[in-house]
N, CA, C and O atoms as a GROMACS GRO file, in nm:
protein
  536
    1UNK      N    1 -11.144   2.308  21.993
    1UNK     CA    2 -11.277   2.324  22.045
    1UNK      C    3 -11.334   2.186  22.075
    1UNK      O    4 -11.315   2.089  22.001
    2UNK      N    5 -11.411   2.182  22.194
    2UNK     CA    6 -11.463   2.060  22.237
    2UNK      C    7 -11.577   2.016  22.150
    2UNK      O    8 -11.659   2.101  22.117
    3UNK      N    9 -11.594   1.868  22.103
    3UNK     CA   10 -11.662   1.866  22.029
    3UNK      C   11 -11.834   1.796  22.114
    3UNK      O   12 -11.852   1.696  22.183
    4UNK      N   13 -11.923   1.893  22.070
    4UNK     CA   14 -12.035   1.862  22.168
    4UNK      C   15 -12.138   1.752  22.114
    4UNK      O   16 -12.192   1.785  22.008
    5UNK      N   17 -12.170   1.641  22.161
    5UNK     CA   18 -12.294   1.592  22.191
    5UNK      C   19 -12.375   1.551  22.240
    5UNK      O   20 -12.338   1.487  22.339
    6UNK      N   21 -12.486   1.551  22.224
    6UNK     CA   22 -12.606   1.530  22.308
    6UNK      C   23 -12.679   1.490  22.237
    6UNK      O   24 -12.660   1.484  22.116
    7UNK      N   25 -12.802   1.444  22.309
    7UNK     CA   26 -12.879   1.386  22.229
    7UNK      C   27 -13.006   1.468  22.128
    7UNK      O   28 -13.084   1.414  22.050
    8UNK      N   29 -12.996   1.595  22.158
    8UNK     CA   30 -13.066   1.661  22.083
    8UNK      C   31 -12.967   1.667  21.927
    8UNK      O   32 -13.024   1.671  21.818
    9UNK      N   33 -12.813   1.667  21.941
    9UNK     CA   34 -12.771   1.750  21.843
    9UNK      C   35 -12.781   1.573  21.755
    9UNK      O   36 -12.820   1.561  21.639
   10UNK      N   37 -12.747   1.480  21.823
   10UNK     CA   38 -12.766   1.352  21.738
   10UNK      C   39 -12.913   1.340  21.679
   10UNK      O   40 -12.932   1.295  21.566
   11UNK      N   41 -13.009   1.378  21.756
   11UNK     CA   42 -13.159   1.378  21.712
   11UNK      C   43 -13.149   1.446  21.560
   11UNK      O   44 -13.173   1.386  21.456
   12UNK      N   45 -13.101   1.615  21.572
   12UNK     CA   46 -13.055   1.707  21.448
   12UNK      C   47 -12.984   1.619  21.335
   12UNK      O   48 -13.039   1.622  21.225
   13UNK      N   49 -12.883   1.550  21.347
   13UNK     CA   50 -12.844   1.512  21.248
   13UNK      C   51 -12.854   1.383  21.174
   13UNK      O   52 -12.786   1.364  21.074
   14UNK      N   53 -12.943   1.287  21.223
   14UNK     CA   54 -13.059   1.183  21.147
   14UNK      C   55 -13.161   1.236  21.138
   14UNK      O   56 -13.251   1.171  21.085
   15UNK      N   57 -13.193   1.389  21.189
   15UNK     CA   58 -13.311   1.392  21.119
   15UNK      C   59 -13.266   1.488  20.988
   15UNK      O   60 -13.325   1.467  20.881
   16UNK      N   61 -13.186   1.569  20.993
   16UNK     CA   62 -13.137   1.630  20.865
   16UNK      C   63 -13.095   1.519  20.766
   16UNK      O   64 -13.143   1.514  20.652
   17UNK      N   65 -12.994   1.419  20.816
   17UNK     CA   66 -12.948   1.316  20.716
   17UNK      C   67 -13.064   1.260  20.668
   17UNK      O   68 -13.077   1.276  20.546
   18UNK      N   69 -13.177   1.184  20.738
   18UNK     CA   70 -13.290   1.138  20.641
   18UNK      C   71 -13.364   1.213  20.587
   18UNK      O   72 -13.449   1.146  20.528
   19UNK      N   73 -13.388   1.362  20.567
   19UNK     CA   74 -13.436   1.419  20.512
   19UNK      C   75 -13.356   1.486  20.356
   19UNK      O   76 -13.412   1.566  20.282
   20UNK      N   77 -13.257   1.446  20.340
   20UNK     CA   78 -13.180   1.489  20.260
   20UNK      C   79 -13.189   1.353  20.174
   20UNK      O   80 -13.215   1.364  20.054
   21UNK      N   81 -13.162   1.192  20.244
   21UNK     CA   82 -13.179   1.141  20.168
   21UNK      C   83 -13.287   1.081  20.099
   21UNK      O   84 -13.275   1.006  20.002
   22UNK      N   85 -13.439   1.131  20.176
   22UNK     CA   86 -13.557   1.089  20.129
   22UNK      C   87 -13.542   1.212  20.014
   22UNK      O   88 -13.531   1.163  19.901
   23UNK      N   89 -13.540   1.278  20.014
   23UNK     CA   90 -13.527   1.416  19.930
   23UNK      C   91 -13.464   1.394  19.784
   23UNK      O   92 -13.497   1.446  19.678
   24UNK      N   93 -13.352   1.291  19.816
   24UNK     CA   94 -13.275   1.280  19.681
   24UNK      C   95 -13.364   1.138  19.615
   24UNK      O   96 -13.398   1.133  19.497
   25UNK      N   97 -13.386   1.054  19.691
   25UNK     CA   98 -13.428   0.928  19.630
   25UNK      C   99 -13.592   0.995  19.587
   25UNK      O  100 -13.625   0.952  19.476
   26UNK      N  101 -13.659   1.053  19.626
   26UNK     CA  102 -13.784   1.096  19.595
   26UNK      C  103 -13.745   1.189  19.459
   26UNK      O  104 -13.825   1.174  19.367
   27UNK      N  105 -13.623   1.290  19.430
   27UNK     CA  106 -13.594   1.333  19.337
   27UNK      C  107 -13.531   1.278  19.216
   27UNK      O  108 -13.511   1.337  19.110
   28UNK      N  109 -13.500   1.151  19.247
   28UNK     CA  110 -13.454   1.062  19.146
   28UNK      C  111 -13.587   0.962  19.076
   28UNK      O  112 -13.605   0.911  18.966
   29UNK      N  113 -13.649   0.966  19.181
   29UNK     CA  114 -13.765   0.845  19.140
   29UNK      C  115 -13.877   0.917  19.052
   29UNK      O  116 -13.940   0.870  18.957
   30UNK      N  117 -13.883   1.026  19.103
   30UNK     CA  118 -13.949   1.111  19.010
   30UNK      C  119 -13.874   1.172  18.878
   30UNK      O  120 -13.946   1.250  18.815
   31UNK      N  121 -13.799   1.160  18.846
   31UNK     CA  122 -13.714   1.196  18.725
   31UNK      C  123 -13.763   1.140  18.622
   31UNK      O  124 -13.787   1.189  18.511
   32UNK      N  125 -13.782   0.999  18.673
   32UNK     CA  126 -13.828   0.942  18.535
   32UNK      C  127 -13.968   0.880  18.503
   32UNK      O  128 -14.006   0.777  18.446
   33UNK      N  129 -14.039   1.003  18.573
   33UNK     CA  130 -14.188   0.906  18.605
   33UNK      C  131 -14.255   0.997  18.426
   33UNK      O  132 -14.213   1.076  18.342
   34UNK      N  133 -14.349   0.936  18.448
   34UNK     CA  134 -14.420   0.952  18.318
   34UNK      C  135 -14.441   1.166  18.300
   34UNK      O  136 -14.411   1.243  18.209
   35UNK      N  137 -14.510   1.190  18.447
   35UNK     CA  138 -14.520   1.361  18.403
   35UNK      C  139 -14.412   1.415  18.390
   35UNK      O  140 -14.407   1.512  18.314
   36UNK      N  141 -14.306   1.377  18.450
   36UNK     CA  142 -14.127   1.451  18.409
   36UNK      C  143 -14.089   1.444  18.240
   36UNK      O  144 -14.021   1.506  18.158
   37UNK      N  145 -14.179   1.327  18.244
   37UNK     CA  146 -14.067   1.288  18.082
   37UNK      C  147 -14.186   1.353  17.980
   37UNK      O  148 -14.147   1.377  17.866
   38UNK      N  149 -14.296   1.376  18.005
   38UNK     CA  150 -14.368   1.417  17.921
   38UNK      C  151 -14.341   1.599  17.933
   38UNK      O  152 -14.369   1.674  17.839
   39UNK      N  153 -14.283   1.648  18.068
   39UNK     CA  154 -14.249   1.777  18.075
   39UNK      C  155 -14.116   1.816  17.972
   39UNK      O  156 -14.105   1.916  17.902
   40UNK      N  157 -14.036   1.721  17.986
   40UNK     CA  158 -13.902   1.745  17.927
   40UNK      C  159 -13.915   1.725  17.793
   40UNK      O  160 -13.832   1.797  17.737
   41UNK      N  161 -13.990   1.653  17.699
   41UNK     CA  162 -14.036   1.640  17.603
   41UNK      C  163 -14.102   1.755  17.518
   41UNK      O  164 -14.059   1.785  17.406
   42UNK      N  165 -14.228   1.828  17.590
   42UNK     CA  166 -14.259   1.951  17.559
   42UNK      C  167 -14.158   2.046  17.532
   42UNK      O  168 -14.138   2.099  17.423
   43UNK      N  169 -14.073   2.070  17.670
   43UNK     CA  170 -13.968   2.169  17.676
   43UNK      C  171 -13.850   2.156  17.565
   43UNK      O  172 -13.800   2.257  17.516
   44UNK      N  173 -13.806   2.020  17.526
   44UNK     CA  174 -13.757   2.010  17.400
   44UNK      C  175 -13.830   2.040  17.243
   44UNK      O  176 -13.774   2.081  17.142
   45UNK      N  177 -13.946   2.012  17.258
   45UNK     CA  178 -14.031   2.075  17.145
   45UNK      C  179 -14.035   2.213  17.103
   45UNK      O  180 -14.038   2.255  16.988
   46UNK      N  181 -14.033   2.286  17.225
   46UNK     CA  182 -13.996   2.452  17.203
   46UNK      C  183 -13.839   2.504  17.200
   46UNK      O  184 -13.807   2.622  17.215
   47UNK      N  185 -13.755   2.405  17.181
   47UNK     CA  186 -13.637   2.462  17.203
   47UNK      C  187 -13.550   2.429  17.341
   47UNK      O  188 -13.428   2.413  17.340
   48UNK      N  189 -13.634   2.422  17.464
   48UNK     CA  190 -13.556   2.372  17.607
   48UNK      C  191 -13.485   2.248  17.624
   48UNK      O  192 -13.508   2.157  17.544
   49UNK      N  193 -13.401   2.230  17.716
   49UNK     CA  194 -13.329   2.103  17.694
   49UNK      C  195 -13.415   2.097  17.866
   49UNK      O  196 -13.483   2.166  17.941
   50UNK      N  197 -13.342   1.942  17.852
   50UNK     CA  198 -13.413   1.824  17.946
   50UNK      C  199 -13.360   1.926  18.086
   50UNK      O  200 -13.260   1.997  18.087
   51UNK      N  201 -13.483   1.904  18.226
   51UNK     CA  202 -13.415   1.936  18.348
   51UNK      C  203 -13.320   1.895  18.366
   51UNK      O  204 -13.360   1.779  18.357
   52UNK      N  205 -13.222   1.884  18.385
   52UNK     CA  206 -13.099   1.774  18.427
   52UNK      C  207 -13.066   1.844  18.559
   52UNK      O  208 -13.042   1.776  18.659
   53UNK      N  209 -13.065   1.963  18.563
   53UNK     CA  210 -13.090   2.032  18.718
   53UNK      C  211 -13.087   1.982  18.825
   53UNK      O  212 -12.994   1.981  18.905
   54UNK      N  213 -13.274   1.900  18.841
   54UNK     CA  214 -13.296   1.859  18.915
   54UNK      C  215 -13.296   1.751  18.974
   54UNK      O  216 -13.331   1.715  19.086
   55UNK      N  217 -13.221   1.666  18.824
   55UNK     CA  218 -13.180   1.544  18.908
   55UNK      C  219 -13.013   1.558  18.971
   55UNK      O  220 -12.964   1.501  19.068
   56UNK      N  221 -12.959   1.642  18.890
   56UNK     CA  222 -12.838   1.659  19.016
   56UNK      C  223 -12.819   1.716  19.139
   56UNK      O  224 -12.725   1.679  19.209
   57UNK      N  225 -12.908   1.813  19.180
   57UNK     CA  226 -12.976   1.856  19.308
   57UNK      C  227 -13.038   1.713  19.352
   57UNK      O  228 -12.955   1.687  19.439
   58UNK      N  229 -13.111   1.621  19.353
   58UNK     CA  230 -13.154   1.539  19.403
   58UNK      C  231 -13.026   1.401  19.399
   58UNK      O  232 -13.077   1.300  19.449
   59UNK      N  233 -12.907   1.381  19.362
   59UNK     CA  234 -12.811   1.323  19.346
   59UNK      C  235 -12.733   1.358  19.504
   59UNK      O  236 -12.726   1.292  19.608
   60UNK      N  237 -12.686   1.485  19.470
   60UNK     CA  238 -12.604   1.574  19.574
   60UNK      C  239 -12.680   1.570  19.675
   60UNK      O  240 -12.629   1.531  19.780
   61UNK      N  241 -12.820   1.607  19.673
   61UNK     CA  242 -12.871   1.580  19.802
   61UNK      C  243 -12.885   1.431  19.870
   61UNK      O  244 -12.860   1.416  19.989
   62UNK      N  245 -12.920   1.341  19.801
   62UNK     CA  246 -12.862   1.202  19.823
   62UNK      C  247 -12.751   1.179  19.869
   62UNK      O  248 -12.757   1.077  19.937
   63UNK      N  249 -12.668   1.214  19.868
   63UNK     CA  250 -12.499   1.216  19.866
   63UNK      C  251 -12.473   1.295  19.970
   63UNK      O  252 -12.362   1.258  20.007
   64UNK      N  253 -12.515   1.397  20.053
   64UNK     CA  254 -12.521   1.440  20.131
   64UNK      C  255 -12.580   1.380  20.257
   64UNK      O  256 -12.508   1.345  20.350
   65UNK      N  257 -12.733   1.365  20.258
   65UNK     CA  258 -12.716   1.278  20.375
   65UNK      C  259 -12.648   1.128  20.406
   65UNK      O  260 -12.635   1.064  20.511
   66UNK      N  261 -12.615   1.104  20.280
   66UNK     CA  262 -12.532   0.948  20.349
   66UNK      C  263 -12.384   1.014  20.396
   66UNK      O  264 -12.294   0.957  20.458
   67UNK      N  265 -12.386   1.136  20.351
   67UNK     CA  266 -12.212   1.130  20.398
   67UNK      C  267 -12.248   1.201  20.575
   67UNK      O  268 -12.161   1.190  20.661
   68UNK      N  269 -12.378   1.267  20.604
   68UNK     CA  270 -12.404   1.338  20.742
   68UNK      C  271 -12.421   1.192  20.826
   68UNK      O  272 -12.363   1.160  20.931
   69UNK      N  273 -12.518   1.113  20.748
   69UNK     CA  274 -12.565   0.957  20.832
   69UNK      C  275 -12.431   0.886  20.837
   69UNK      O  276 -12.412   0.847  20.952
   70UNK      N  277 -12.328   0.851  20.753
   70UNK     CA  278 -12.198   0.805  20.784
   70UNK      C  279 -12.066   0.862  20.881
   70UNK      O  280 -11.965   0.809  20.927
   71UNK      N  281 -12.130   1.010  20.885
   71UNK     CA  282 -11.977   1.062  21.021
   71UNK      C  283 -12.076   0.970  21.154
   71UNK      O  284 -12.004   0.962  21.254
   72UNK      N  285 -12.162   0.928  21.169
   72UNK     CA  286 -12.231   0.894  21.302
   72UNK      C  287 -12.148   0.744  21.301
   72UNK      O  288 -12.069   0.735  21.395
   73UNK      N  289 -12.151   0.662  21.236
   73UNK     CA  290 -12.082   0.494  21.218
   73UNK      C  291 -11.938   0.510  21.187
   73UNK      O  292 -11.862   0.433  21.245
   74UNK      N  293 -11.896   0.584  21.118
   74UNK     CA  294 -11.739   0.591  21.056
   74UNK      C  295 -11.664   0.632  21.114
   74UNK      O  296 -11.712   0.742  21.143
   75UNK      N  297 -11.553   0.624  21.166
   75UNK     CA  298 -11.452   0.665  21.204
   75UNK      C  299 -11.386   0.796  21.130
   75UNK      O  300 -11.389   0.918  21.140
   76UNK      N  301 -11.326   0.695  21.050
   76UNK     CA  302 -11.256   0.769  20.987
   76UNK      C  303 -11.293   0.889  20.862
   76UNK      O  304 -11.217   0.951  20.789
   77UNK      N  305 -11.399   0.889  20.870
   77UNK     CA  306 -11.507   0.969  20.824
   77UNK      C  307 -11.485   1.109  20.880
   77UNK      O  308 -11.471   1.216  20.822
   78UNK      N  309 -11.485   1.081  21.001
   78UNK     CA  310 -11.510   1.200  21.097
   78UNK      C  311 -11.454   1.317  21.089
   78UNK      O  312 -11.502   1.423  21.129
   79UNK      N  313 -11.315   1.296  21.019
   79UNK     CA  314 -11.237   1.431  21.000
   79UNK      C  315 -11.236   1.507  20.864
   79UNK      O  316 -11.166   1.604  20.834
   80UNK      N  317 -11.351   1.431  20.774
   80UNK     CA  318 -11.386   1.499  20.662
   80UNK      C  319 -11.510   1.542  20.703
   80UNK      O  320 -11.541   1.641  20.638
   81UNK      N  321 -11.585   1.514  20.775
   81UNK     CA  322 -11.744   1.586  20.797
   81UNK      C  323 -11.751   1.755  20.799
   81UNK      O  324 -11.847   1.821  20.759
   82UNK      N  325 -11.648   1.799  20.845
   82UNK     CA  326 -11.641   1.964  20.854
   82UNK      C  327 -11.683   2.004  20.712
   82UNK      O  328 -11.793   2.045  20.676
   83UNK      N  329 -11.602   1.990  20.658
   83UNK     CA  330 -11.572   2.012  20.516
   83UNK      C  331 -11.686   1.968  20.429
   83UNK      O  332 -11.741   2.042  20.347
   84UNK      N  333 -11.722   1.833  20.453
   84UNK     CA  334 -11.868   1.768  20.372
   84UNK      C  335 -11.982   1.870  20.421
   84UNK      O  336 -12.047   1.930  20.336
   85UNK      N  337 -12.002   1.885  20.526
   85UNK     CA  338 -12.088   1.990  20.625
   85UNK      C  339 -12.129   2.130  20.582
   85UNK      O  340 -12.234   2.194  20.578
   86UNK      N  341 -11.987   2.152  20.547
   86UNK     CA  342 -12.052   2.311  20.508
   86UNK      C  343 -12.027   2.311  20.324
   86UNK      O  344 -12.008   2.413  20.257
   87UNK      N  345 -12.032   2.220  20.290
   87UNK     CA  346 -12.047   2.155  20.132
   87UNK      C  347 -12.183   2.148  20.109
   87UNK      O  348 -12.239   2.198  20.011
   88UNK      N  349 -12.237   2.085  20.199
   88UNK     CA  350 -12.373   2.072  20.200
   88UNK      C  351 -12.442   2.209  20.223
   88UNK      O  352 -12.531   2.261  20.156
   89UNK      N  353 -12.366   2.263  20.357
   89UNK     CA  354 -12.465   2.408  20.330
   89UNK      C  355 -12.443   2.520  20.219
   89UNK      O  356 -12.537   2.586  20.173
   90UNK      N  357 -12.326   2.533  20.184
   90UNK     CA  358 -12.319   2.573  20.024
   90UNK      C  359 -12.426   2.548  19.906
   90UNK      O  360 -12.477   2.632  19.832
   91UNK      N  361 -12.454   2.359  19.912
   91UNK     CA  362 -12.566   2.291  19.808
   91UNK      C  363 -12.657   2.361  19.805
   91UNK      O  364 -12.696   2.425  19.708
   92UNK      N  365 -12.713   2.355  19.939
   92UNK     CA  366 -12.844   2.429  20.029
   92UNK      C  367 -12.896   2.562  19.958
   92UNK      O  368 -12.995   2.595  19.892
   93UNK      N  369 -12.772   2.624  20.008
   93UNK     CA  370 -12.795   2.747  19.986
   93UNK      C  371 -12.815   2.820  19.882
   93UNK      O  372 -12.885   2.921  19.869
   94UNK      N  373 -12.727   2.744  19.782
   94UNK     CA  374 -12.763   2.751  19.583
   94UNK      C  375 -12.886   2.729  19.555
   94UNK      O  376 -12.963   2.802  19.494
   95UNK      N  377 -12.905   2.628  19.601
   95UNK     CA  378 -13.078   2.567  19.586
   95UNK      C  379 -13.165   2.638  19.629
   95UNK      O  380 -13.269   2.655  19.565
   96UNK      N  381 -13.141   2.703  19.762
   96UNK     CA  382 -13.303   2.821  19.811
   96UNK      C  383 -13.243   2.912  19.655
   96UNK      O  384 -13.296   2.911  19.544
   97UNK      N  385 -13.144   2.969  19.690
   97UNK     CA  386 -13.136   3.048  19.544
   97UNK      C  387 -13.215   3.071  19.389
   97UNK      O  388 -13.282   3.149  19.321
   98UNK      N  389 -13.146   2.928  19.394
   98UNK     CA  390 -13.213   2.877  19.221
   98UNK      C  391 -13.398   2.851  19.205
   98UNK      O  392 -13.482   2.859  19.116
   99UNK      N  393 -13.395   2.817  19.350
   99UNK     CA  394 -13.545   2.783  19.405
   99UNK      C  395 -13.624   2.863  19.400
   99UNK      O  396 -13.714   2.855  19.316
  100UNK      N  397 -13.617   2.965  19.489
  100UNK     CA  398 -13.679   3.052  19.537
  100UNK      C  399 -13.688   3.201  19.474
  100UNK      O  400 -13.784   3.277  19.460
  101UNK      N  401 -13.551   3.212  19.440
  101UNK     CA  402 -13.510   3.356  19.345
  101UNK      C  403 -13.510   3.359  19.210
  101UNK      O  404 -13.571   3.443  19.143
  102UNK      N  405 -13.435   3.262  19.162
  102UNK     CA  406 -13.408   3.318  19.033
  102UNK      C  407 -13.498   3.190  18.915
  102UNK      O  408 -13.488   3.204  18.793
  103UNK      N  409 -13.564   3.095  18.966
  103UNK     CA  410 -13.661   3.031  18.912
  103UNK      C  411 -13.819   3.067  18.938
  103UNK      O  412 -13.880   3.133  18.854
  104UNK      N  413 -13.891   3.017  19.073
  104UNK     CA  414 -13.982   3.109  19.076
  104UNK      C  415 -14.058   3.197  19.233
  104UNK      O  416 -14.138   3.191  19.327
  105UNK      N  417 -13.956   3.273  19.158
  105UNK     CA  418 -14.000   3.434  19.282
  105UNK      C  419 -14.143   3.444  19.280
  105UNK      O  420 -14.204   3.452  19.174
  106UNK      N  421 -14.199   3.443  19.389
  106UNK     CA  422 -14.300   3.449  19.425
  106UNK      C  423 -14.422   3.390  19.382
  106UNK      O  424 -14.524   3.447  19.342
  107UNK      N  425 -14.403   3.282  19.392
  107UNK     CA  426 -14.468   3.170  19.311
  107UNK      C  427 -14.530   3.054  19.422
  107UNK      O  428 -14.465   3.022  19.521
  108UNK      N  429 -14.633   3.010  19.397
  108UNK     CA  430 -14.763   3.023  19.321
  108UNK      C  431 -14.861   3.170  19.439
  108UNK      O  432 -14.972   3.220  19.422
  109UNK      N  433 -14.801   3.184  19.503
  109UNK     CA  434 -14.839   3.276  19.563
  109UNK      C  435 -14.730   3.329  19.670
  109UNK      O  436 -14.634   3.266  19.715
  110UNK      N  437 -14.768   3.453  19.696
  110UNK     CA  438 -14.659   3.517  19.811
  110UNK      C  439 -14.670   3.409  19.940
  110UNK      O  440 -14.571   3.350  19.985
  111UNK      N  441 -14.798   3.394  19.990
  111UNK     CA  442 -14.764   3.312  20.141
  111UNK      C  443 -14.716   3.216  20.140
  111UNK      O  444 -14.645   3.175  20.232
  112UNK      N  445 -14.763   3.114  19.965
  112UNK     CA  446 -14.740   3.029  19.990
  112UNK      C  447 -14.567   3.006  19.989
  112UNK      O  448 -14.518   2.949  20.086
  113UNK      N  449 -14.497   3.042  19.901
  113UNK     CA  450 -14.363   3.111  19.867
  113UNK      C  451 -14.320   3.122  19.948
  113UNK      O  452 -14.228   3.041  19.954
  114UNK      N  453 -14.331   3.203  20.066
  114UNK     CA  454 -14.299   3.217  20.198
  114UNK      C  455 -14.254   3.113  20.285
  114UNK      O  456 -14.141   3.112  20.334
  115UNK      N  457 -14.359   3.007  20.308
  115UNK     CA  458 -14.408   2.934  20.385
  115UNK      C  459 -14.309   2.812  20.335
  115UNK      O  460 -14.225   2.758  20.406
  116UNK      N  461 -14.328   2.792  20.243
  116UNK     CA  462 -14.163   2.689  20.162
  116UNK      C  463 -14.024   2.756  20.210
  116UNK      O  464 -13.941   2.701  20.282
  117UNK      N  465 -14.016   2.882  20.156
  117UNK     CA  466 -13.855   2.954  20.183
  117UNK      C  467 -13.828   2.933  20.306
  117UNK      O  468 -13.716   2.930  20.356
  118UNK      N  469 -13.965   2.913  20.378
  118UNK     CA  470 -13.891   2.917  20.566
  118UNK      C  471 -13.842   2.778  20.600
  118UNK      O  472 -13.739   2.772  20.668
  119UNK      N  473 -13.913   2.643  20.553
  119UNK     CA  474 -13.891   2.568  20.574
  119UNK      C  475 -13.751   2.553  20.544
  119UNK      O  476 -13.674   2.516  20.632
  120UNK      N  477 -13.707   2.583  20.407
  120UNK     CA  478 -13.561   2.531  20.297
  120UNK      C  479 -13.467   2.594  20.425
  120UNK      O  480 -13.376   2.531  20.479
  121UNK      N  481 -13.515   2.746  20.467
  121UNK     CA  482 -13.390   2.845  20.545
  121UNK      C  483 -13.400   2.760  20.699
  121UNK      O  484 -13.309   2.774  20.779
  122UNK      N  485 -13.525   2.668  20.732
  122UNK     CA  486 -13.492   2.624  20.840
  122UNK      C  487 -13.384   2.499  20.822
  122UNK      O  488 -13.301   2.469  20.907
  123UNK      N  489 -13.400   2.442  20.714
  123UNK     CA  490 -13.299   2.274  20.677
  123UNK      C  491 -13.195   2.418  20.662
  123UNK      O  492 -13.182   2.458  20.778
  124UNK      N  493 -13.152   2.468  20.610
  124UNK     CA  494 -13.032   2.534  20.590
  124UNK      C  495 -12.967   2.568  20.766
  124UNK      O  496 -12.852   2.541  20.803
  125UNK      N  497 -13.047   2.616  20.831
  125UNK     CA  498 -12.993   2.639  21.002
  125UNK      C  499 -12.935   2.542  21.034
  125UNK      O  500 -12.816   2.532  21.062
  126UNK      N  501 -13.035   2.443  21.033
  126UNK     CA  502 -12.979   2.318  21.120
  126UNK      C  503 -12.871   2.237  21.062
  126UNK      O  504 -12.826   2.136  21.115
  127UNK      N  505 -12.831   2.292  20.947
  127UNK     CA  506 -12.745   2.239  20.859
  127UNK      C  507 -12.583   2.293  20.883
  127UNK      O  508 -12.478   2.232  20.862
  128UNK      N  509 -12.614   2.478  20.950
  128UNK     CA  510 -12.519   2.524  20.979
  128UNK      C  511 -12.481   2.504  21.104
  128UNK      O  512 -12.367   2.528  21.143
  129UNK      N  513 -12.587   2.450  21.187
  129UNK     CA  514 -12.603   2.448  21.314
  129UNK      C  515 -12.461   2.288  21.312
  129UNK      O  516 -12.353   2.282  21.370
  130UNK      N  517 -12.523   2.197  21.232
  130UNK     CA  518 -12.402   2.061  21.253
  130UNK      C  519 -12.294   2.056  21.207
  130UNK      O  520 -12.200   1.980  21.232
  131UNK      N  521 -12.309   2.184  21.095
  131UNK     CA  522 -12.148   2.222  21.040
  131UNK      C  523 -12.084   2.280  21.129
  131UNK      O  524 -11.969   2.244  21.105
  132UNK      N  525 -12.079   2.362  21.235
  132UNK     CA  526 -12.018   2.391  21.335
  132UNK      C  527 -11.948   2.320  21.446
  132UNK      O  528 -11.841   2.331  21.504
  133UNK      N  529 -12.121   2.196  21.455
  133UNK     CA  530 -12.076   2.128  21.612
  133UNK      C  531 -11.894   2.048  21.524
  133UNK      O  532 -11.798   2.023  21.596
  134UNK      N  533 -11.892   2.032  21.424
  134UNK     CA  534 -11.824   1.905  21.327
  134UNK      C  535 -11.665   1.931  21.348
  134UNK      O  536 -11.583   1.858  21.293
   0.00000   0.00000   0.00000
């Protein structure tokens, strides 16, 4: 299959890659800010152990867009991107999961709930959308 680009689909994939990696460095930087550690602290007081969750979701997502922002410069990169590609939409897709379903369903309100899930299912499209062109 011919492999297509243009400048829209290059537009798609720096803007997915920097959003993945502002995503992880914003999820790391916040890990250890004062309200995280005072959250994880509580949650150990009752018995919960530390998020560790979410800093590996914010790791992987880090790790993800440098590997989408590196098939663009790398060569030899290029013939693992398929595979990194729909790795990533796998990540994705655990995450609306864990996100949305089975942490908190319908939360803090239905629209607002909504209005997040569409965004996550839109990064998830465009995600399947570059795992394809790859």
């Amino acid at each position: 299959m011919k492999r297509e680009t243009s400048g829209s689909a290059l537009f798609m994939r720096i803007s997915v890659a920097a959003f993945f990696i502002l995503f992880g460095l914003v999820g790391i930087a916040s890990y250890n800010s004062d309200l995280n550690r005072l959250g994880r602290a509580i949650a150990s007081m009752f018995g919960g152990t530390g998020d560790v969750l979410s800093l590996v979701i914010a790791i992987l997502a880090l790790a993800s867009g440098i590997v989408l922002l590196l098939g663009l410069f790398v060569r030899d990169i290029s013939r693992y991107m398929s595979a990194a590609a729909w790795a990533v939409v796998v990540f994705w897709g655990l995450r609306i999961v864990y996100v949305f379903f089975a942490n908190n369903a319908l939360e803090p309100d239905a629209l607002t709930w909504l209005e997040q899930l569409s965004m996550a299912v839109v990064i998830l499209a465009a995600v399947v959308s570059l795992a394809r062109r790859t």
